[in-house]
DODOFI-237732 format. One record per residue (C-alpha): residue number from 1; x negated, y negated, z negated. Coordinates in Angstrom, 3 decimals, always signed. Layout:
N
+------+----------+----------+----------+
: resi :        x :        y :        z :
+------+----------+----------+----------+
:  NUM :        X :        Y :        Z :
...
+------+----------+----------+----------+
// end
This chain:
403
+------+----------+----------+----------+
: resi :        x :        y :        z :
+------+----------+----------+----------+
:    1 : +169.364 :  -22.654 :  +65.880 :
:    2 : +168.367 :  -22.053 :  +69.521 :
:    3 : +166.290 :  -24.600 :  +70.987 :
:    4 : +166.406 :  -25.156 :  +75.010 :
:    5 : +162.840 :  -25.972 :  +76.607 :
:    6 : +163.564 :  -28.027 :  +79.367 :
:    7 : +161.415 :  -28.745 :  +82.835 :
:    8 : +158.866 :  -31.483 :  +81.707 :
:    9 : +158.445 :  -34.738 :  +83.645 :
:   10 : +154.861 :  -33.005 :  +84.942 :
:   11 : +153.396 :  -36.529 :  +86.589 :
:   12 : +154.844 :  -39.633 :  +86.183 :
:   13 : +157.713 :  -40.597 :  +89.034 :
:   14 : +158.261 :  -36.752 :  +89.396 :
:   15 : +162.137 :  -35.711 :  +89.957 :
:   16 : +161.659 :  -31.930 :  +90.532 :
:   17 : +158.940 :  -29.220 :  +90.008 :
:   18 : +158.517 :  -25.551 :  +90.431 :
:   19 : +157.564 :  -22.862 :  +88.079 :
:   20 : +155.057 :  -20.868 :  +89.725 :
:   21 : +154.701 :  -18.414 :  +86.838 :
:   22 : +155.684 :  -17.615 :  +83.931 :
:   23 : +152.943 :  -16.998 :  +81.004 :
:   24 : +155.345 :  -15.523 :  +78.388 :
:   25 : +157.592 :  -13.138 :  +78.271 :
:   26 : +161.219 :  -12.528 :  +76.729 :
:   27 : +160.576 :  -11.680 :  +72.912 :
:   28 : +157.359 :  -13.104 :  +73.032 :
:   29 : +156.498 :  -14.933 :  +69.843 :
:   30 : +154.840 :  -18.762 :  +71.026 :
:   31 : +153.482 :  -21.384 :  +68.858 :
:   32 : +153.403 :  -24.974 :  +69.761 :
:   33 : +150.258 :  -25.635 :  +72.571 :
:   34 : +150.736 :  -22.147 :  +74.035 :
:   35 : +150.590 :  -22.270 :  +77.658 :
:   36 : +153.710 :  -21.499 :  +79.044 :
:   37 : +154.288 :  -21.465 :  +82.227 :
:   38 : +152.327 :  -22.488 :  +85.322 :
:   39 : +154.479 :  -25.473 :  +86.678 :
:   40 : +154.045 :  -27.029 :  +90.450 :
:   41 : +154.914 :  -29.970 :  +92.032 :
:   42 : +154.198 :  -31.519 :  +95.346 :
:   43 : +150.670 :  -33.090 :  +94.122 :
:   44 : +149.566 :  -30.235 :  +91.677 :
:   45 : +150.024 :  -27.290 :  +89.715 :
:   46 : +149.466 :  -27.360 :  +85.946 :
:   47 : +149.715 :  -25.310 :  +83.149 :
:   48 : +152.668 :  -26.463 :  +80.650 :
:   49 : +151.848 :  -25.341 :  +76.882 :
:   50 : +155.124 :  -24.825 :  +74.491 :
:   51 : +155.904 :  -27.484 :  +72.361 :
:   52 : +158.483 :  -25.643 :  +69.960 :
:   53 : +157.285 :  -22.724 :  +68.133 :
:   54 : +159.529 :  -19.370 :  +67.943 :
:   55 : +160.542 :  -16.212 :  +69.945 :
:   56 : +160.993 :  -16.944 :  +73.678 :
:   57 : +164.415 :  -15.316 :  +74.112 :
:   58 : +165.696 :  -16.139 :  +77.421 :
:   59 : +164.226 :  -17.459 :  +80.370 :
:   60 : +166.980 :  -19.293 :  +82.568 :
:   61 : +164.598 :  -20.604 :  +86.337 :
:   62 : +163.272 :  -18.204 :  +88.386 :
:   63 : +159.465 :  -18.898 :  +89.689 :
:   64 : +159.228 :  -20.435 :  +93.337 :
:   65 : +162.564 :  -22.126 :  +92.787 :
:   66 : +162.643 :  -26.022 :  +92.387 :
:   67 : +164.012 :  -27.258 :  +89.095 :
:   68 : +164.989 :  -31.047 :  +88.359 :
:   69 : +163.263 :  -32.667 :  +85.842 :
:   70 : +165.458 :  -32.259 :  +82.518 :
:   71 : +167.273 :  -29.354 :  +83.501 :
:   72 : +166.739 :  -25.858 :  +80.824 :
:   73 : +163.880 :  -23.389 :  +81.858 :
:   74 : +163.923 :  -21.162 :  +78.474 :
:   75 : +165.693 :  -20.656 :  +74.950 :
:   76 : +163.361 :  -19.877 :  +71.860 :
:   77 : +164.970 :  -19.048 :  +68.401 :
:   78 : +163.047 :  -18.789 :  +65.131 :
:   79 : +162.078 :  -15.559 :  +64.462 :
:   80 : +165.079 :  -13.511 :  +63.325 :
:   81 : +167.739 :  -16.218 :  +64.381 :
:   82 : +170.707 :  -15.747 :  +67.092 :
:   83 : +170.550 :  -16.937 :  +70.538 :
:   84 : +173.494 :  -18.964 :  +69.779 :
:   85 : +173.459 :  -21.712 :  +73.149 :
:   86 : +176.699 :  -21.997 :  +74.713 :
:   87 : +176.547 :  -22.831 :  +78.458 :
:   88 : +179.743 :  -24.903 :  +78.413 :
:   89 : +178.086 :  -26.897 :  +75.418 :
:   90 : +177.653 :  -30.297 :  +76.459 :
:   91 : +175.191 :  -33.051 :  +75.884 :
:   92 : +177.244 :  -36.148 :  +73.818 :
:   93 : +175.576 :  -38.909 :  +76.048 :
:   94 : +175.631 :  -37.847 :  +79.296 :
:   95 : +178.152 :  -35.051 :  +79.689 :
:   96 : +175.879 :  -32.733 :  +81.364 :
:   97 : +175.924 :  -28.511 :  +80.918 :
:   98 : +173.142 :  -28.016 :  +77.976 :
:   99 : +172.415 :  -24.737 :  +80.058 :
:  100 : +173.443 :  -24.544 :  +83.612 :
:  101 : +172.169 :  -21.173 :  +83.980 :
:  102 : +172.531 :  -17.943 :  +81.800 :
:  103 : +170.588 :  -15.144 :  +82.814 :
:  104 : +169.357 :  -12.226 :  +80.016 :
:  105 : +165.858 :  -12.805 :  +81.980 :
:  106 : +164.087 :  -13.659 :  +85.519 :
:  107 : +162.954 :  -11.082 :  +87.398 :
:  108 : +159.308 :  -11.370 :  +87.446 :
:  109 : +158.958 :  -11.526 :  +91.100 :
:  110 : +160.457 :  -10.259 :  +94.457 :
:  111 : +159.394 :   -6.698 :  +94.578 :
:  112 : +160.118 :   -5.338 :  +98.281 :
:  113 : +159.866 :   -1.626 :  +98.633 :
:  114 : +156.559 :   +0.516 :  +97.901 :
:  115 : +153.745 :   +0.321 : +100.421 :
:  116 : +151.045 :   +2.355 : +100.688 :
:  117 : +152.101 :   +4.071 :  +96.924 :
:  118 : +151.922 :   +0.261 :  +95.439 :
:  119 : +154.975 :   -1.731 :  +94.468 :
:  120 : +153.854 :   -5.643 :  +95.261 :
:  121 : +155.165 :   -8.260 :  +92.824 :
:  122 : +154.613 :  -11.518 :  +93.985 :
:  123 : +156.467 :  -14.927 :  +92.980 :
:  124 : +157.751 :  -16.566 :  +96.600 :
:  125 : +155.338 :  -19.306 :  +95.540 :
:  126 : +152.437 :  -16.810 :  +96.065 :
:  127 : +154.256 :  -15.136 :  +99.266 :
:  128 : +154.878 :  -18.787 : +101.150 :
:  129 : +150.968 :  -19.645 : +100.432 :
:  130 : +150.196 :  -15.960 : +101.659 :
:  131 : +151.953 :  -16.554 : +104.972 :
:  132 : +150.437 :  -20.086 : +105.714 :
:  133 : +146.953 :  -19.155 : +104.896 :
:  134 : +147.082 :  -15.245 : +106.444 :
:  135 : +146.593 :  -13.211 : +103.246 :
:  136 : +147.462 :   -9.663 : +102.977 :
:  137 : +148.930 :   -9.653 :  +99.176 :
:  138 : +148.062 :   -5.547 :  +99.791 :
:  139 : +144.503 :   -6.442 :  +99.269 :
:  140 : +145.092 :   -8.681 :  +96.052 :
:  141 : +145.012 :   -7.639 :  +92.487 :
:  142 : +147.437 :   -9.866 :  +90.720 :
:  143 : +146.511 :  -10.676 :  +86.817 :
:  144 : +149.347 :  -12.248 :  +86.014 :
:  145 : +152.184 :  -10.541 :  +83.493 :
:  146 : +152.804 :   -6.876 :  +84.431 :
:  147 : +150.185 :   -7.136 :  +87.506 :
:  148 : +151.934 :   -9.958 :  +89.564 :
:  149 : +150.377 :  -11.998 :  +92.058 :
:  150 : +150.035 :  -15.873 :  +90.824 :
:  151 : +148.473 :  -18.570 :  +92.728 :
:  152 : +145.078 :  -18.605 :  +91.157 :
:  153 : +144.916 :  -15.113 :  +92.471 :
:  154 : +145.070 :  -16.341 :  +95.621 :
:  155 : +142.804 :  -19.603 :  +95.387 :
:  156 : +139.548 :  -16.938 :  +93.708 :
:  157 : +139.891 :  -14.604 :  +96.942 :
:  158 : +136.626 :  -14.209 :  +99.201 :
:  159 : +136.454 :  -16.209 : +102.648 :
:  160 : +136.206 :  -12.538 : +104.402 :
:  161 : +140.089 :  -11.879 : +103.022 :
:  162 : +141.392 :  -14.846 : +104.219 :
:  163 : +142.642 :  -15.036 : +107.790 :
:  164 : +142.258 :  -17.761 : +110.514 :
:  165 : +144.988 :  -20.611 : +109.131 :
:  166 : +145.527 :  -22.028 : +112.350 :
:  167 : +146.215 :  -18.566 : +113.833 :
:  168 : +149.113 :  -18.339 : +111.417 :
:  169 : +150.639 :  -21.487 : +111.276 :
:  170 : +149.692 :  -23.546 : +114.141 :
:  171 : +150.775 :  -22.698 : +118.035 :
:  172 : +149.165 :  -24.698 : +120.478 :
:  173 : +151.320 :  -26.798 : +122.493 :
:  174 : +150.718 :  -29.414 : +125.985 :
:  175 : +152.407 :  -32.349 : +127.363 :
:  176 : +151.111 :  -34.845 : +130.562 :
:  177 : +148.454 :  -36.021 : +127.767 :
:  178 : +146.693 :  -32.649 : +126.295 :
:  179 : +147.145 :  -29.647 : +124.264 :
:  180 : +147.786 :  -30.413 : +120.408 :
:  181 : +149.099 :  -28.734 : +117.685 :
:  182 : +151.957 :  -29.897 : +114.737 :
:  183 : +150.532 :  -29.203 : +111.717 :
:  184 : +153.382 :  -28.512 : +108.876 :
:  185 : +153.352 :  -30.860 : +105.930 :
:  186 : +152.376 :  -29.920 : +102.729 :
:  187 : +154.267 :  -30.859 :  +99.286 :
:  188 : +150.753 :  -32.508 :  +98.225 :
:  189 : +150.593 :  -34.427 : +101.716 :
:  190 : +153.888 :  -35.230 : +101.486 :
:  191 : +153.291 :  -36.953 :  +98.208 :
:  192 : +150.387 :  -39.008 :  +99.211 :
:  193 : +152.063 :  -40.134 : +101.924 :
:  194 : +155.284 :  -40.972 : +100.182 :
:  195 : +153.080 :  -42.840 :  +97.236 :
:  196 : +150.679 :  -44.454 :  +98.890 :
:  197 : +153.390 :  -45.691 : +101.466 :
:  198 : +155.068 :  -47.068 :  +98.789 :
:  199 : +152.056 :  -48.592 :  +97.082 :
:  200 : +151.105 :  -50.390 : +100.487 :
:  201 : +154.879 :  -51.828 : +101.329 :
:  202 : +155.905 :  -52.950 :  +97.727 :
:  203 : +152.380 :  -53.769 :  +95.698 :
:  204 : +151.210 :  -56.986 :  +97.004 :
:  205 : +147.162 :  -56.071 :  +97.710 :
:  206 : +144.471 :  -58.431 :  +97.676 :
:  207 : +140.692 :  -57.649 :  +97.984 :
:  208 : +137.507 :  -58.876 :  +96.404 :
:  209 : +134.367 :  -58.023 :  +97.555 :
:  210 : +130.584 :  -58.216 :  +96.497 :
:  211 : +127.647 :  -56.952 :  +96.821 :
:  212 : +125.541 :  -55.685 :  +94.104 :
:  213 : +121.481 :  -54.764 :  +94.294 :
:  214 : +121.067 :  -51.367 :  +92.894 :
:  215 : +117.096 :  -50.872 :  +92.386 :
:  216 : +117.107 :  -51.178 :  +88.755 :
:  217 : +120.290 :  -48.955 :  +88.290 :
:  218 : +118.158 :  -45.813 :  +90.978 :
:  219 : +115.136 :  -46.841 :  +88.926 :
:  220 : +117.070 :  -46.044 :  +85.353 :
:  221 : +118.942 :  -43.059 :  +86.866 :
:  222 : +115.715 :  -41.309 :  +87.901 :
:  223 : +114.169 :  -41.968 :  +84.277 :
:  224 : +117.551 :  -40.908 :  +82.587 :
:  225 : +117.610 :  -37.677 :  +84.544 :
:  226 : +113.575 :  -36.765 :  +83.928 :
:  227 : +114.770 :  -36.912 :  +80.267 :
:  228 : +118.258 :  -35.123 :  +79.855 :
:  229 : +119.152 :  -31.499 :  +81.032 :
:  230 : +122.475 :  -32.907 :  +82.936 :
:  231 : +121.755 :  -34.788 :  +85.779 :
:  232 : +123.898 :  -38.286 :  +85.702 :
:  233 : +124.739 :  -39.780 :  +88.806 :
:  234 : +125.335 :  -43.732 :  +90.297 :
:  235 : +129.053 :  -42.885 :  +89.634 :
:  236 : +128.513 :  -42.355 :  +86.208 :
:  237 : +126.902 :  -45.447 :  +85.847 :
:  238 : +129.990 :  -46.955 :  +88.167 :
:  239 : +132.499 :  -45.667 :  +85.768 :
:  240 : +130.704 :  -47.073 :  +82.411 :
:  241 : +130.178 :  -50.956 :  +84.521 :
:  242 : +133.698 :  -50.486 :  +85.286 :
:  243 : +135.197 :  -49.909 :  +81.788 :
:  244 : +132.148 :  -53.054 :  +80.796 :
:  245 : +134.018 :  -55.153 :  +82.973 :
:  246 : +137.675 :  -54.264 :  +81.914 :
:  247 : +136.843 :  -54.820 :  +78.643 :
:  248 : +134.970 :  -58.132 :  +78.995 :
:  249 : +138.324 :  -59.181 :  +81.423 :
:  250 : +140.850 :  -57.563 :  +79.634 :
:  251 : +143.928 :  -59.490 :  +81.708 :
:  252 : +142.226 :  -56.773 :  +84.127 :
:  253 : +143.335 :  -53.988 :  +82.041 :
:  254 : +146.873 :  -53.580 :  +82.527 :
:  255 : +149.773 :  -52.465 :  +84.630 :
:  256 : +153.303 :  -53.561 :  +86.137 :
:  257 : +155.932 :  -52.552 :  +83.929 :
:  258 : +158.832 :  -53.978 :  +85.173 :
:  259 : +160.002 :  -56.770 :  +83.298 :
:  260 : +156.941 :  -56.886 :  +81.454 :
:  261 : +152.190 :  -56.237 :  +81.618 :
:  262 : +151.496 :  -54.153 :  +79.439 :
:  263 : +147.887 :  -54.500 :  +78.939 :
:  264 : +145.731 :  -51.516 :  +77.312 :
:  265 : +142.902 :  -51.859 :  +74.679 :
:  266 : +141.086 :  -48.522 :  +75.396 :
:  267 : +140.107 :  -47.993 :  +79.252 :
:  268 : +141.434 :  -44.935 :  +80.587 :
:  269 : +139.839 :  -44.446 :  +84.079 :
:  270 : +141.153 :  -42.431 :  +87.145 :
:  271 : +138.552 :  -40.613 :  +89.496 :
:  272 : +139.276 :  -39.944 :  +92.878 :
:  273 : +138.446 :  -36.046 :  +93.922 :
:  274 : +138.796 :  -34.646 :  +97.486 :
:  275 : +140.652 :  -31.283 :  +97.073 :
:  276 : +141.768 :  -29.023 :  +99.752 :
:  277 : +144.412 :  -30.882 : +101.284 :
:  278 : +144.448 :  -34.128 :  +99.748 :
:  279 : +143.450 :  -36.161 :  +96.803 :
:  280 : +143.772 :  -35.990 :  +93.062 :
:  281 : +142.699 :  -38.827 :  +90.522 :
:  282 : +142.449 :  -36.973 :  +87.012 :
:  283 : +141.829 :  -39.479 :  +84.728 :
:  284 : +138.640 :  -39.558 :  +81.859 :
:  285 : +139.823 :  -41.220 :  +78.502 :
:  286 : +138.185 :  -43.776 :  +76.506 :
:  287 : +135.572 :  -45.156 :  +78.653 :
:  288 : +133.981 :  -47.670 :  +76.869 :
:  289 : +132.971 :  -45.356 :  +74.303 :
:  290 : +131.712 :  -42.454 :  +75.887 :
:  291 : +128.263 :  -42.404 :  +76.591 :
:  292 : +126.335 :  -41.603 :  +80.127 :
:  293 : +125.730 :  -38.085 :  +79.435 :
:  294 : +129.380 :  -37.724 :  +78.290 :
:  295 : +130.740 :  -39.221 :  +81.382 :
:  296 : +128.511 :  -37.136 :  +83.449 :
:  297 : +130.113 :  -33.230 :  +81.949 :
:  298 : +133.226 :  -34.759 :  +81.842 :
:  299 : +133.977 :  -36.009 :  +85.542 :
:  300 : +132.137 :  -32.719 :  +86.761 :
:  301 : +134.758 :  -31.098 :  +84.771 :
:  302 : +137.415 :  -32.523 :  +85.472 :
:  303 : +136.224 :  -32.540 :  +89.413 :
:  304 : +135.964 :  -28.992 :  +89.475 :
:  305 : +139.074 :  -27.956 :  +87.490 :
:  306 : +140.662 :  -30.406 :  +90.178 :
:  307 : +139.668 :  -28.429 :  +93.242 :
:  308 : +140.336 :  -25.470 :  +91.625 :
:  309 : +143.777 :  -26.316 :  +91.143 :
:  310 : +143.417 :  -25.427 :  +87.295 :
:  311 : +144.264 :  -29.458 :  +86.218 :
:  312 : +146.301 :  -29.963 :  +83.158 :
:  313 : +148.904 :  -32.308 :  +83.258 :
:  314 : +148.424 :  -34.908 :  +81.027 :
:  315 : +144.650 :  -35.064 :  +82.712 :
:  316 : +146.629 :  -36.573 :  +85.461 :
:  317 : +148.562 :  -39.339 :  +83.803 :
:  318 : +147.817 :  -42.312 :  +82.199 :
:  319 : +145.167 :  -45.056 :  +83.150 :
:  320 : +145.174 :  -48.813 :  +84.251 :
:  321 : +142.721 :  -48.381 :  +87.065 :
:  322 : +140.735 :  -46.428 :  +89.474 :
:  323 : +137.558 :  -45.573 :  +91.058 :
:  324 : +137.104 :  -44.130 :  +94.758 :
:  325 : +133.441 :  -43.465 :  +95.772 :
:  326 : +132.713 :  -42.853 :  +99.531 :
:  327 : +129.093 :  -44.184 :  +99.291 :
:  328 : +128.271 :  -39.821 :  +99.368 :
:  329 : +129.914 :  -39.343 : +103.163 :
:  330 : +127.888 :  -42.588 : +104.460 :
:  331 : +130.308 :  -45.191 : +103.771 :
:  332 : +128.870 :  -48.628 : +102.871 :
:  333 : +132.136 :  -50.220 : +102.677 :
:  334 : +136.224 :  -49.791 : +102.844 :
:  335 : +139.405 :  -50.944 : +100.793 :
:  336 : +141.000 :  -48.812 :  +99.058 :
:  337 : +145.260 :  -48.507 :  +98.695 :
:  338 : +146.070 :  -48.959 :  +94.985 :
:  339 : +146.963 :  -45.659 :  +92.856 :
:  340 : +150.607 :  -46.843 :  +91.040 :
:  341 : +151.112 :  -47.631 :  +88.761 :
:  342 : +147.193 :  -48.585 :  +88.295 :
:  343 : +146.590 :  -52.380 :  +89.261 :
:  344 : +142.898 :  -51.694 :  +90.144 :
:  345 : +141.133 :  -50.038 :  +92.337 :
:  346 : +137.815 :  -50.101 :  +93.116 :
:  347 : +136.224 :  -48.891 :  +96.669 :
:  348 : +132.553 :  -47.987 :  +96.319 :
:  349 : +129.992 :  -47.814 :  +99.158 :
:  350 : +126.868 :  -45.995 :  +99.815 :
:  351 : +123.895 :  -47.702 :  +98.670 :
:  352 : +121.160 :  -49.034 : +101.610 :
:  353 : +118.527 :  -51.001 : +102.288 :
:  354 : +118.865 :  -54.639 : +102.927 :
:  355 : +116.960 :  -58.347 : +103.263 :
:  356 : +117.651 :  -59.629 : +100.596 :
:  357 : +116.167 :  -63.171 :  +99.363 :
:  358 : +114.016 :  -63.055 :  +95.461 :
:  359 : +112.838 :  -66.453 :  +94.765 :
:  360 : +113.256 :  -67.819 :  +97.402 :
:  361 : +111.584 :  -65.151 :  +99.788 :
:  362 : +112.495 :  -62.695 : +102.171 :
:  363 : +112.369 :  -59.007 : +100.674 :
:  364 : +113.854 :  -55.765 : +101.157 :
:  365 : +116.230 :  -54.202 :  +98.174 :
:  366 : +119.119 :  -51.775 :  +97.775 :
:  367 : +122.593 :  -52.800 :  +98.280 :
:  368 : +125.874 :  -51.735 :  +97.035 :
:  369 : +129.145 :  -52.805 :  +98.754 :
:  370 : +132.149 :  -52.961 :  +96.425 :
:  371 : +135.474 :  -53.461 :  +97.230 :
:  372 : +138.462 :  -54.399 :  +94.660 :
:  373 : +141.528 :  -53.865 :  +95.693 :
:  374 : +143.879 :  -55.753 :  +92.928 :
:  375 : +147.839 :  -55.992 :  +92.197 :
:  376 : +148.786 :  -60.030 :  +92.490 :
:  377 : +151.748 :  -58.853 :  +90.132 :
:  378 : +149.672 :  -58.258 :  +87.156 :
:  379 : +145.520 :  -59.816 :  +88.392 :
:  380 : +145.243 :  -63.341 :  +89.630 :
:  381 : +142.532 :  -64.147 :  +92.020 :
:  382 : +140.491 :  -65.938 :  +89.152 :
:  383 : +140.852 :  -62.688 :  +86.840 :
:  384 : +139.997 :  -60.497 :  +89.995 :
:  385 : +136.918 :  -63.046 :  +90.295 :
:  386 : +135.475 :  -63.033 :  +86.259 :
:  387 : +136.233 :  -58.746 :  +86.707 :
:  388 : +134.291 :  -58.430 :  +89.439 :
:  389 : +131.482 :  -60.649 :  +88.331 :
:  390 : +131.057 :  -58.548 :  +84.781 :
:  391 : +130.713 :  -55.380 :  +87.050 :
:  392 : +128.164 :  -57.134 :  +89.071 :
:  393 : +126.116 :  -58.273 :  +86.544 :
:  394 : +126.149 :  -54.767 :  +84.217 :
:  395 : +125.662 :  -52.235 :  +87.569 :
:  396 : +122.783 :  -55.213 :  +88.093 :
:  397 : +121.670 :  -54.636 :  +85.253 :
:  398 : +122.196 :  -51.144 :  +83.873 :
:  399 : +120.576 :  -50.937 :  +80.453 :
:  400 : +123.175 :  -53.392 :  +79.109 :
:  401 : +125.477 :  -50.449 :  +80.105 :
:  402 : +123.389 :  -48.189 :  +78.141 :
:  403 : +123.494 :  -50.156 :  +74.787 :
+------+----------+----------+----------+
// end
């Protein structure tokens, strides 16, 4: 019997999302963890791997159009079996079309008329990024399925093909008070500020702050990385205090669920990443167990996957809490908005010297400024207190992190 593949809840709260490209074609044999498709939505685009096995036999949403989160995308059969869905077929719960859409197969792209000898085939993903950014698509080899144009295309181009941004989608403009220009909103702007809106207006916030003295931790860091090939950095170390702490406070580890905490036993851990545009906060699993090193290749991963816009989707889900490090712009200190449905955040500072009193005397150390920014739903100020004064103590101390 046919199965119908339906448009994956990509991140969590997502109602829509876009298939950029397809990976497959119509009689394509797939097996289950196949990349499928590469799927967008207004934060990211990820690639969505098959989780049926069989021959791919129709393909029912067109790339660049949006798609609701439920609704049919594809048909695979086992090999030698009938594409036997009926569109009027209807779901016994809900009532709803199984298939909304019957098409033999997309078209792989808009293909306009030959230029130059070349026939472009691009998805209208690919040509709306091409106009905002000032890209001739005559000068781009496309490597996706029968040489279209997909978006990585696009993002691996050389500075010298792109052309001027705001020459192509800016216009300057003056009233009594200046020139200015509107800049149009992208889907991942228009995310953040949808989210974090809604994080600030309905989360109830509260902030705990401390400092913490650092000279041990740069002392360790400088031995660690005279020793290793990888070089580990203070947000390594921030990361592994962090997961100490949730799992010394573990009322810290949890989330708002509605009618109910649920509280974690591993420590899942979101990273903030600057990306062109916006943020991202893939999040590094289990922790607690992973060692330094581990930590290390796997946030510079992870980081760089981010930016490159080649995140997976379940690297973006998940996670009671999160880390946002500014100390590397020259930030000592700032409060960060919490990350839903994550009831932690923690805002980390650059480290300086400071006075700072040993024994009794005057002396000068290195300071760290750390802000927690905690959900009153789910973290009392007395959990938010014992949490903060484990991190303390371990980034104080750093070879207890080590052991």
């Amino acid at each position: 019997m046919a199965t119908v593949v339906r448009m994956p809840e990509v991140l969590a709260n997502a109602t829509e999302a876009t298939i950029q490209t397809w990976l497959v074609s119509v009689g394509q044999e797939i097996s289950v963890g196949d990349p499928i498709a590469e799927i967008e939505t207004d934060k990211a685009v990820v690639e969505y791997a098959a989780e049926v096995e069989g021959v791919l036999t129709r393909l029912l949403a067109d790339p660049g159009t949006p798609i609701a989160v439920g609704d049919p995308i594809a048909v695979v059969t086992a090999p030698g079996e009938t594409d036997d869905v009926d569109p009027d077929v209807r779901d016994p719960e809900s009532g709803a079309p199984v298939i909304e859409k019957v098409a033999e197969a997309v078209a792989p792209a808009q293909a306009p008329a030959p230029r130059n000898g070349r026939r472009l085939f691009a998805t209208p993903l690919v040509r709306k990024i091409a106009r905002e950014k000032g890209i001739d698509l005559e000068s781009v080899s496309g490597t996706g399925p029968g040489g279209r144009i997909v978006r990585r295309d696009l993002d691996h181009l050389p500075a010298a093909v792109v052309a001027p941004v705001a020459a192509m989608r800016v216009e300057a403009k003056s009233t009594a008070e200046g020139e200015f220009v509107d800049i149009p909103l992208t889907g991942m702007r228009r995310a953040i500020a949808r989210r974090l809106t809604e994080s600030k207006t309905t989360v109830p916030h509260f902030y705990v702050t401390a400092d913490c003295r650092v000279d041990a931790l740069f002392d360790l860091r400088r031995a660690v990385n005279a020793t290793v090939a990888g070089k580990v950095s203070v947000n390594d170390f921030v990361l592994k205090a962090v997961a100490g702490a949730l799992v010394e406070v573990p009322d810290a580890n949890a989330i708002w669920n509605g009618d109910s905490i649920r509280r974690f036993t591993g420590v899942d851990i979101a990273v903030a990443v600057a990306v062109d545009g916006g943020l991202l906060t893939p999040v590094l699993r289990g922790v607690d167990r992973l060692p330094i090193s581990a930590i290390s290749a796997q946030i510079g991963d992870l980081a760089s996957r981010a930016r490159a816009g080649m995140i997976k989707q379940h690297e973006l889900e998940g996670g009671s809490f999160s880390v946002s490090n500014l100390g590397m712009y020259g930030v000592t200190e700032f409060s960060a908005i919490l990350n839903p449905p994550h009831s932690g955040i923690l805002a980390v500072g650059g480290a300086v010297q400071k006075p700072v009193v040993v024994d009794g005397e005057l002396a000068v150390g290195t300071v760290m400024t750390v802000t927690l920014s905690a959900d009153h739903r789910v973290i009392d100020g007395a959990v938010a207190a014992q949490w903060m004064a484990a991190f303390v103590r371990l980034i104080e101390n750093p070879l207890t992190i080590l052991i």
